[in-house]
C-alpha positions in Angstrom: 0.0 0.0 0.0 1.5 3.4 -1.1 1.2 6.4 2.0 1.5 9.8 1.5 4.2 11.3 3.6 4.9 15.3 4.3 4.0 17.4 1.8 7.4 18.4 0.6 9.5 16.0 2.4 11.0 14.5 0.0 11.9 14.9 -4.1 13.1 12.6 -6.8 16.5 14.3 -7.9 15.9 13.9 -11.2 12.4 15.7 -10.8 11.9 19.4 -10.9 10.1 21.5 -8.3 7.5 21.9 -10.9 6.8 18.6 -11.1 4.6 17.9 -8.0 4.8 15.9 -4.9 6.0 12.7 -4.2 3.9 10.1 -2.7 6.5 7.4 -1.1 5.3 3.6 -0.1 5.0 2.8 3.2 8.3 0.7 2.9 10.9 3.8 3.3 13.1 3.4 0.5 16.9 3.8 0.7 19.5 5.7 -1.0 21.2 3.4 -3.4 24.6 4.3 -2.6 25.6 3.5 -6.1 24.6 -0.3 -5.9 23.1 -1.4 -8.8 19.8 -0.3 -10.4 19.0 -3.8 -11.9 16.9 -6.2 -10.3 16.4 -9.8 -10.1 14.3 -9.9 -12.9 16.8 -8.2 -14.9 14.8 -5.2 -15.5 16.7 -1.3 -14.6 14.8 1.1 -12.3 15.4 4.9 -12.3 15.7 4.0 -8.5 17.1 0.8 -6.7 14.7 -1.0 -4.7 11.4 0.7 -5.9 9.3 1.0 -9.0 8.6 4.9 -9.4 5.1 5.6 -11.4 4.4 8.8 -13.2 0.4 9.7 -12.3 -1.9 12.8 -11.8 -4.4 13.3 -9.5 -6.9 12.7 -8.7 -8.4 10.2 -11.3 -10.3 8.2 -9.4 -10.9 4.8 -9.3 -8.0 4.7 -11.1 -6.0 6.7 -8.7 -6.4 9.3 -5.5 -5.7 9.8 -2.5 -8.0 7.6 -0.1 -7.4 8.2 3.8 -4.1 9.5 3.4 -2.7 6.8 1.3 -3.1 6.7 -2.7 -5.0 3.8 -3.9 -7.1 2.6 -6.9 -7.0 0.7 -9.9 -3.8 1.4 -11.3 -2.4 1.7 -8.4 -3.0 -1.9 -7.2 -2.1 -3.4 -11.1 0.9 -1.9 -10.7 1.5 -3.2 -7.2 1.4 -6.5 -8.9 4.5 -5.4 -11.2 6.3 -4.2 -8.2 5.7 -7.4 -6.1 6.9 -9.7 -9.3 10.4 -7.5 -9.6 10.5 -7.6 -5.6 10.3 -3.9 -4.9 8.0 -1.2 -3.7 6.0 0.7 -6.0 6.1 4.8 -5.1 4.3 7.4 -6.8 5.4 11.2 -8.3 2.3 13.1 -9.3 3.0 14.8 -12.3 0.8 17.2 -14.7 -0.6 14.8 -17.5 1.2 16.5 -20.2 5.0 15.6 -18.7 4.8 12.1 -19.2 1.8 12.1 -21.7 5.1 13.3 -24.2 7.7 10.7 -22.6 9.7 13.9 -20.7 9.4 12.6 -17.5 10.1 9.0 -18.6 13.1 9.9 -21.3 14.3 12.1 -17.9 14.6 9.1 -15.6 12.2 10.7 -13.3 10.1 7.3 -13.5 10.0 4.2 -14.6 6.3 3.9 -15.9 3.4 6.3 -15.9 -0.1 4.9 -15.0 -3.0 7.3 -15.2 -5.5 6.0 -17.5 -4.0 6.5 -20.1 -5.5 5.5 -23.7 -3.0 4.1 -26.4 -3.3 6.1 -29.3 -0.9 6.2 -32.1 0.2 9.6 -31.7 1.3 9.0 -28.3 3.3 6.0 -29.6 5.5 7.9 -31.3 6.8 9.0 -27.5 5.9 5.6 -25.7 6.1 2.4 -25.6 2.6 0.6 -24.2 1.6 -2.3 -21.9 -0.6 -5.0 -23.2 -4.4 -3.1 -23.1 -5.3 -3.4 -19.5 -8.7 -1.9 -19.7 -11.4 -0.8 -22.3 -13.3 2.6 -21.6 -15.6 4.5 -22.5 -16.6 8.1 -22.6 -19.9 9.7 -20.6 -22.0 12.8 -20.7 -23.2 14.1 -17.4 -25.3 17.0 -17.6 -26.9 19.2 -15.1 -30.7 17.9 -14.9 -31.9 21.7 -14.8 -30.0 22.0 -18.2 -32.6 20.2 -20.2 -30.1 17.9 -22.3 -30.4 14.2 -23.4 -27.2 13.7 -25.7 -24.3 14.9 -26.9 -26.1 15.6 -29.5 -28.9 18.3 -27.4 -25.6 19.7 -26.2 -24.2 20.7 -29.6 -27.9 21.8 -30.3 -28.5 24.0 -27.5 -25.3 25.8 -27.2 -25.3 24.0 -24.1 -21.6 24.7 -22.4 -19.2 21.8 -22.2 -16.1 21.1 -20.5 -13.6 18.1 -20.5 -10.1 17.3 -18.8 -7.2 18.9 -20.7 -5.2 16.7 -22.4 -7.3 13.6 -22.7 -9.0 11.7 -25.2 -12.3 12.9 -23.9 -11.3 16.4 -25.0 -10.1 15.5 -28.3 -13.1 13.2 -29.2 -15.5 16.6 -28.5 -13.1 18.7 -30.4 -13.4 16.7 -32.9 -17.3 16.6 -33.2 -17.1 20.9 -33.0 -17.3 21.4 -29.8 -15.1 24.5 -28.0 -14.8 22.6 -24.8 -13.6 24.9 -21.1 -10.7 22.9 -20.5 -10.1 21.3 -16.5 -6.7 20.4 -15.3 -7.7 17.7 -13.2 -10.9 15.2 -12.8 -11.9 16.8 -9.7 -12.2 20.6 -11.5 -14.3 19.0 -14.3 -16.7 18.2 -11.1 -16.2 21.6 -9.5 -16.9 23.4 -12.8 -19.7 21.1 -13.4 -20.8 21.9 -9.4 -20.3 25.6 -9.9 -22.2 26.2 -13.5 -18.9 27.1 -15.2 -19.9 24.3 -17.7 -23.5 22.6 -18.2 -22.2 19.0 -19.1 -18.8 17.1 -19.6 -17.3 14.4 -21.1 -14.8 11.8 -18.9 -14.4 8.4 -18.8 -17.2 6.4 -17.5 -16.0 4.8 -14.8 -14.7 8.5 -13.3 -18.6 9.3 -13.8 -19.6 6.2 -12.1 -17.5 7.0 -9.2 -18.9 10.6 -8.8 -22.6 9.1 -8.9 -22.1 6.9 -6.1 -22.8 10.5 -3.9 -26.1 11.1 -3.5 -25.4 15.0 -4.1 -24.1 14.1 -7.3 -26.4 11.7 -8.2 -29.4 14.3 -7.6 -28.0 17.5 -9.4 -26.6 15.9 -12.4 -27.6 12.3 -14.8 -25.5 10.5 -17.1 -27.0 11.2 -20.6 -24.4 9.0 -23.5 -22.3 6.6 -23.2 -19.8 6.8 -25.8 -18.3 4.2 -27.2 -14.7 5.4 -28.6 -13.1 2.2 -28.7 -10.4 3.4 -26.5 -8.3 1.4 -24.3 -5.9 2.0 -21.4 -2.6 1.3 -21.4 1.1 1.9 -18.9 3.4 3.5 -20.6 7.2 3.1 -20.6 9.9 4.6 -22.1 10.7 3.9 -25.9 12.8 1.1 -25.8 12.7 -0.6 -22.6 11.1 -3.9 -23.8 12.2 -5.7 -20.4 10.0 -3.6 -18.0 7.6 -3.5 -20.8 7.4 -7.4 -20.5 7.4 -7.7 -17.1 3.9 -5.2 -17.0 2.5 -7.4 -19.8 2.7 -10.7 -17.9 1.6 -9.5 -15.0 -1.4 -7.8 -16.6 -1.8 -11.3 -18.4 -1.3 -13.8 -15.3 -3.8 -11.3 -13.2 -6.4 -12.3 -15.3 -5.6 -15.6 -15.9 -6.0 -15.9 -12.0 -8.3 -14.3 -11.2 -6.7 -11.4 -9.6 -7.5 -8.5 -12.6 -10.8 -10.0 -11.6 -11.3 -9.0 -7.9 -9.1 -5.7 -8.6 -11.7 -4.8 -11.0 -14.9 -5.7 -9.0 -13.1 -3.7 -6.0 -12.2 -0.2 -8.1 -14.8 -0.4 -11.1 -17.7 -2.3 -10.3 -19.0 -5.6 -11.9 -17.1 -7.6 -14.2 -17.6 -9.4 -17.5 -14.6 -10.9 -19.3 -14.9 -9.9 -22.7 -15.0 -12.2 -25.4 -12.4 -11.1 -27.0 -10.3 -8.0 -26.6 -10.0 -5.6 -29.1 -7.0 -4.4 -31.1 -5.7 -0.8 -29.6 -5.6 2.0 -31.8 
């Protein structure tokens, strides 16, 4: 389990100021006094002894800050990398954009980022991807007072949308001719939602799901579309490094041949059905 220490007690060196807080394991990790970076599995960390993820938050249930500790779905797929190279997983949160491009990675800042993050080819030209770990969607929740029922009403009325910067979500509406507000984070789509900046947004579904699951939520605002974008999640690693890129593919893979993907899911996402075959990533 990964806990959040002091604010600003401690910094990656190869991080910037600018690149936001670090949230440690629970395990204190050591300085690696020059020993070497490899480990048993033959896979080389930024950091000895830990596996350092690139995320932003909050994205829940995919990752947030939960009673002082950041948990969530990503956070516990990734715990299952970390456990196979016998090391600790710890977490820098990072604005979307530095390791959306590779900086951060390329940088040695971390070894991975993990924020839901679709595959798409233009960010493979900075990335390499995981095996597809998840398939999402993208929803519409509008204020009920705003008298929408698609993302279609939307356009029609002149109804005001918002998205998250940087994501899919936001370039799918762009690309249907909408001038979206743009968020930086999941939880100011909500806020501006909240606060009437914006009428409706698009995010991922299960972000919406999460948000419905308070009753205050659930009784200002509805979930009007469910789009199906064909995206699908990936972690991203740095171009090249085909041995940590291996090691998150068969652990993806063995979690759900065992079950585990299984009761991760059901615990951050909801009910599961096991598709009956997965889908090509684009």
């Amino acid at each position: 389990m990964i806990t959040l220490p002091g604010r600003h007690s401690r910094v990656f060196a190869a991080a910037t100021a600018a690149a936001g807080l670090l949230l440690v394991s629970a395990c204190t990790s050591t300085d690696d006094g020059g020993a070497s970076k490899t480990t048993a599995g033959g896979v080389e960390l930024v950091k000895a002894g830990q596996l350092t993820t690139c995320t932003h938050l909050p994205y829940p249930p995919f990752q947030s800050e939960i009673d002082g500790k950041v948990q969530g779905f990503d956070v516990a797929l990734i715990d299952l990398v970390a456990d196979a190279l016998k090391v600790k997983q710890e977490i820098l949160d990072t604005p979307f954009e530095n390791f959306k491009t590779g900086a951060f990675l390329n940088s040695g800042a971390c070894d991975l980022a993990a924020a839901g993050m679709t595959i798409t080819a233009e960010r493979e030209k900075n990335l390499d991807f995981s095996v597809p770990y998840f398939d999402a969607t993208q929803a519409v929740l509008v204020d009920k007072k705003a008298g929408v029922t698609s993302l279609a009403d939307i356009k029609a009325k002149k109804v005001k949308l918002g998205a998250q910067a940087q994501t899919t979500g936001e370039e799918y509406v762009k690309k249907e001719g909408f001038d979206p507000v743009s968020f930086e984070s999941s939880d100011a789509v909500l806020n501006g939602l909240r606060t009437g900046q914006v009428k409706a947004v698009v995010i991922d579904y299960p972000v919406v799901q999460g948000w419905l699951k308070d009753q205050a939520t659930a009784d200002a605002f509805t979930m009007v579309d469910n789009l199906d974008t064909g995206e699908q999640y990936g972690i991203a690693v740095k171009k090249g490094n085909t041995a940590l890129t291996e090691a998150i593919d068969k652990a993806i893979t063995d979690a759900k041949a065992d079950g585990t993907y299984k009761k991760i899911y059901e615990q951050w996402i909801g009910p599961y059905e096991a598709p009956s075959a997965s889908p090509s990533a684009s």
